[in-house]
C-alpha positions as CSV (number, residue, x, y, z in Angstrom):
1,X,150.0,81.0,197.6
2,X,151.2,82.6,194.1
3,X,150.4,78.9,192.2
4,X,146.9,79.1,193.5
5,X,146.7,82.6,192.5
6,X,148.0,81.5,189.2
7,X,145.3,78.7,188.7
8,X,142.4,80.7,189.7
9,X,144.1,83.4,186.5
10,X,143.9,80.7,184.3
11,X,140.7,79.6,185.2
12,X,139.0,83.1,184.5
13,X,140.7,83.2,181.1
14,X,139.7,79.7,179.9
15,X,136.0,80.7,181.3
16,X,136.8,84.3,179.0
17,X,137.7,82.9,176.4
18,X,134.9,79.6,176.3
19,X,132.5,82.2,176.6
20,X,133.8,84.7,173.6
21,X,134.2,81.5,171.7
22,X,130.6,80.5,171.8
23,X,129.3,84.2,171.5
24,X,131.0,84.3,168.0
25,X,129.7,81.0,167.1
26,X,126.2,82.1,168.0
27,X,126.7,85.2,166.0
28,X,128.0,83.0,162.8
29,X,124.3,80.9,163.0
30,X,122.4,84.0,163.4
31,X,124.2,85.6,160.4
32,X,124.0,82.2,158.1
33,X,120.5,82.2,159.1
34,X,119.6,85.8,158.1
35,X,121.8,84.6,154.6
36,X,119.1,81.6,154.1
């Protein structure tokens, strides 16, 4: 019960993080663009 509990954790912060990594990336585009 506590390693499923565990997985489904790490599942949420790989999904966190995935997410936060392509907002930034996003963000970096839009700001190079606006520099063009």
């Amino acid at each position: 019960m506590v390693f499923r509990e565990t997985v489904r954790i790490l599942k949420i912060g790989i999904e966190l993080s995935f997410n936060i990594k392509r907002r930034f990336h996003a963000n970096k585009i839009r700001t190079i663009k606006k520099i063009r």
